[in-house]
N, C-alpha and C positions, 0 to 999 in steps of 0.2 A: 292290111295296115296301110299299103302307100294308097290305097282307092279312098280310103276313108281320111287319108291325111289329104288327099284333093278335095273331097267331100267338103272335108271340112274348111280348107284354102275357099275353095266356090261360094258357102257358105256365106263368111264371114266376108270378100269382098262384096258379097252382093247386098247383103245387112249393111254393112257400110257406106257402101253406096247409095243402095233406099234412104240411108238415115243423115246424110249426108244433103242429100235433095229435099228430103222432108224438112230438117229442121231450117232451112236456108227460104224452102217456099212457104213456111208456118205464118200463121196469123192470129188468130183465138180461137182455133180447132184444129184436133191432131188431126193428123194425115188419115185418110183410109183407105182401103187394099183397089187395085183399079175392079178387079172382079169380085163379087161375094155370092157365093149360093145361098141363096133364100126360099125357104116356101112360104112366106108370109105374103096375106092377102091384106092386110091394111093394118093403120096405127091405130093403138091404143088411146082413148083419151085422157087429155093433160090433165093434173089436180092443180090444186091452189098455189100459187105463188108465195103465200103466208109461213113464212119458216120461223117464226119464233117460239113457237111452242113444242116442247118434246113431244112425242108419240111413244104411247108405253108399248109395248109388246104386243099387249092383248087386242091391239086394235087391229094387226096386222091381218092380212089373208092367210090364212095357213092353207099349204100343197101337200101332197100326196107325199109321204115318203117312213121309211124306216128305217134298220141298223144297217141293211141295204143298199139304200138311194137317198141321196140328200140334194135339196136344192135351196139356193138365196138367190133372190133379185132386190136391188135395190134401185131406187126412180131417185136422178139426185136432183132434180133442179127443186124438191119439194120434202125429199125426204121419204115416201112412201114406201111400205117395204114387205115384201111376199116370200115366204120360205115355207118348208115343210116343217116337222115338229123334232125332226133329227139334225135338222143345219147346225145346229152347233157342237153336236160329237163327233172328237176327237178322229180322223179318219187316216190312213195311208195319204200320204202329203203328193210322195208319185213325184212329176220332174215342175208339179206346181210351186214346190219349196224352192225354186232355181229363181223364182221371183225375187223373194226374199234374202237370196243368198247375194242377187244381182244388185238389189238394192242399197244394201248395205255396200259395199264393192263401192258402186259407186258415191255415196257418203263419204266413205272412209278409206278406202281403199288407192293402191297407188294405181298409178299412174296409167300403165302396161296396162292392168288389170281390168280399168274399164271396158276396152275393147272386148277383153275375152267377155265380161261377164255380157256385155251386150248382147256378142255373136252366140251366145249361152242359150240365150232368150230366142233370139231367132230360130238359130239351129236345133235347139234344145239338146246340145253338145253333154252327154255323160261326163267326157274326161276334163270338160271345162268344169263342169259341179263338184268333181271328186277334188279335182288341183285349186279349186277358189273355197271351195271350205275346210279343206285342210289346211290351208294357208290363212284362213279365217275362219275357227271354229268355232268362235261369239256369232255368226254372221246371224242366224237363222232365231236364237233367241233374242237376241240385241233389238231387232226389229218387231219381235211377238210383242216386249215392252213397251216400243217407241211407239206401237199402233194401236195397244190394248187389244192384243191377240189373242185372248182367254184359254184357247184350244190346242196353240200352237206349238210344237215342241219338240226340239232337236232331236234326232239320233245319234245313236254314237257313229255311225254312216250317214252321208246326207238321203243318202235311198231310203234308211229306217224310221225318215221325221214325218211328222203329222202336223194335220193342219183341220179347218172345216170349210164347208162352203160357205158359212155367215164369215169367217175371217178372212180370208181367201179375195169374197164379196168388199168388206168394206175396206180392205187394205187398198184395193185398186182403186174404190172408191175415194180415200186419202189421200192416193197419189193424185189423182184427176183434182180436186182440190188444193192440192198444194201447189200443180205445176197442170194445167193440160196437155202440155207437152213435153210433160217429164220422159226424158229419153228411155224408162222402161216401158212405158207408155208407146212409144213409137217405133220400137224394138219389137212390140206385140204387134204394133201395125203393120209390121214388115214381115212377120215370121214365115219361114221357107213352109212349103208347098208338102214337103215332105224332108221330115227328118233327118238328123244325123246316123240313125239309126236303120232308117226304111223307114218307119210309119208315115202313115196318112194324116197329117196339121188337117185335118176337114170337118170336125164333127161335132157333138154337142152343143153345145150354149153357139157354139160358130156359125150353126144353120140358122139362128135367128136371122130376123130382118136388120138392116141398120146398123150390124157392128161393123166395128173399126178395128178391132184387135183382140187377139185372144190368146193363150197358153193354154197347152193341154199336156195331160198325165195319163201314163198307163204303167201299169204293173210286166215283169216280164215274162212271165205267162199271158198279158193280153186278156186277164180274168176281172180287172179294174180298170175304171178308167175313170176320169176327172175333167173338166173344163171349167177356162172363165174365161170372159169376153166383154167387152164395154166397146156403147156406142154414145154417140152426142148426152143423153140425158140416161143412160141408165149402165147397169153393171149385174151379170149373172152367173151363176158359179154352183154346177152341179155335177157330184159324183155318182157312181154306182158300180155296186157287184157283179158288173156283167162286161159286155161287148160295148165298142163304141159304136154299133146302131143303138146298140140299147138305150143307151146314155141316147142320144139324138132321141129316140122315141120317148124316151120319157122328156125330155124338154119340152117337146113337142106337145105335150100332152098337160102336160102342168105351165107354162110359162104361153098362154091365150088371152085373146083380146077379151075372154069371156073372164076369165080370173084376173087380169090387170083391171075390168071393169069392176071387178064385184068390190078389187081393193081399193079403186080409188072411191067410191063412193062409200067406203066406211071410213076410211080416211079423210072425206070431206064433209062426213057427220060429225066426227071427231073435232075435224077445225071448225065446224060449228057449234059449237057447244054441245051438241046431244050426247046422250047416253049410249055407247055403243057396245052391248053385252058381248064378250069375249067369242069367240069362238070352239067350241068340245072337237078336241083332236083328239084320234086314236094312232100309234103305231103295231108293229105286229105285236106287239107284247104287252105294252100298257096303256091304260088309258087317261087323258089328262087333257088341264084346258090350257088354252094358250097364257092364263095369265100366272100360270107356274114355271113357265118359262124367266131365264135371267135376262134380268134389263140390262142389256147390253145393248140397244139399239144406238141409245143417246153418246155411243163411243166411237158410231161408224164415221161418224164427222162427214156426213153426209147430211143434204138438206140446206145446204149454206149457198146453191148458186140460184138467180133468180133468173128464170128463163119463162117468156109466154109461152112460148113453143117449142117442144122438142120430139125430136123422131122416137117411137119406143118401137123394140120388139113384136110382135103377136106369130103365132103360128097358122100353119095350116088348119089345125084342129080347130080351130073358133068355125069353122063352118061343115067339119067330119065330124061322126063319131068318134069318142075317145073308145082309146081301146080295151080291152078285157083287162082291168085292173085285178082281176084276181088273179089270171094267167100270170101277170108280170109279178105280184108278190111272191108265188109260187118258186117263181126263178128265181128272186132276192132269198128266200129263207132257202133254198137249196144250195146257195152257195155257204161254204163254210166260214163259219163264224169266226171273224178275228183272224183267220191263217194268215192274210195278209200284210198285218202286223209280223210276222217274224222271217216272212219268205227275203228272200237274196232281194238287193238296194233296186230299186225300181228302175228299168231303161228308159223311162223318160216321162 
């Protein structure tokens, strides 16, 4: 207890302090981390500047994923937007729901409160999530409304709530819109190295190129695990049934300069008027196209900023093979279905 009450002391003066220096050096781009590990070998090219037209769903790139693995990426300066066909079911929310508990805190919330929920964010502090949403337990729905968060939805513990990677995605993306250097925004940009807990802050959607800040979830068995992450022009947010290499490998593997390229360019037939037939997705169990999917794109409030150029993501993979896609659903349908839904509140 007293190692983890200095944990936590360390912690929060050092959030502080970063946040203290950042919003004081800010300009019109959040802070980002001095170091980032990357294996990205180049950027993705820019799409159209032309935001006044919605994009339905069916124009998107649709990624790899099932009841398993899910992933969203969202391009903001245009709007353009790449996910799997499972991004918007319902999943284990993990210590991602601390975003949302954070943000409201700081809406609504007093005074005191903001700090902690801040140092929450950084540290990804358990007993700050447990004591800020019991003391706020509108927090977590109040915000699914304010952001049209279709997926998202309280526990009766905040470890028990759900969320997706398409809401997850566009909630950040909102924020970045509304403020880019909204302090949960730069609270990501700071976040400790390693947890309140032990774990390792290093992994998924974090090993892209270009990000600035991210939040990550894992279950307490370390049988789940979740990330998101936003850099200058995009936002990416991927869970899965497995290990956080896993999660990194699958990012890895889905979020390429080869699939940002195939998205922009159906997205810039699109803003040309052409016809762009849908895409036929399959997951492990059903099969269906993309335009059975819900329109909810036109809710991410994303697409609103106008940038010639912006840094995006790409992975290693644009120039390796990807890897044994069958191998890895093998592992996704071997994990058991739904458990994680009822297991003990997620440590982080």
């Amino acid at each position: 207890m007293f190692k983890t009450s200095l944990t936590r002391k360390a912690a929060s003066a050092k959030a502080g302090a970063a946040l203290a220096v950042c919003m004081l050096a800010l300009t019109t781009t959040a802070c980002s981390n001095d170091e980032r590990e990357s294996d990205a070998l180049a950027d993705a090219p820019s799409g159209s500047t032309d935001t006044n037209r919605d994009v339905p769903p069916e124009i998107n790139e649709f990624l790899e994923g099932d009841e398993g693995r899910s992933v969203t990426y969202i391009r903001l300066h245009d709007g353009m937007h790449m996910g799997s066909a499972s991004e918007h079911e319902a999943r284990p929310a993990l210590s991602l729901i601390k975003l949302y508990i954070a943000t409201y805190v700081m809406e609504k919330g007093e005074y005191e409160d903001k700090y902690e929920a801040l140092d929450m964010i950084a540290s990804s502090s358990d007993k700050s999530a447990e004591d800020l949403f019991e003391k706020y337990p509108d927090s977590i729905d109040t915000i699914a409304d304010e952001f049209n968060l279709e997926s998202t939805k309280a526990g009766e513990k905040w470890g028990y709530s759900q969320t997706s990677t398409y809401d997850v995605a566009s909630f950040i993306s909102q924020l970045i819109e509304r403020d880019e250097t909204h302090p949960i925004l730069v609270a990501m940009a700071h976040a400790d190295p390693i947890s309140e807990d032990g774990y390792q802050q290093n992994y998924g959607t974090a090993k892209l190129s270009n990000v600035v800040g991210s939040k990550w979830g894992w279950s307490n068995d370390k049988s789940i695990n979740s990330s998101v992450s936003f850099g200058e022009n995009f936002v990416a947010a991927a869970s899965i049934n497995g290990s956080s290499d896993e999660l990194t490998d699958y990012v890895k593997d889905e979020v390429t300069g080869k699939s940002l390229g195939k998205a922009t360019e159906r997205f810039l037939k699109y803003k040309d008027g052409e016809d762009v037939p849908p895409i036929e997705t399959t997951t492990s169990e059903t099969s269906t196209t993309s335009s059975s999917k819900k329109d909810k794109d036109e809710k991410s409030g994303t697409g609103k900023k106008d940038k010639s150029s912006s840094k995006e993501p790409t992975s290693e993979s644009t120039t390796s093979k990807k890897k044994d896609k069958g191998s890895s659903d093998k592992k996704s349908a071997d994990k058991k279905k739904g458990s994680e839904k009822t297991s003990e509140p997620s440590k982080k």
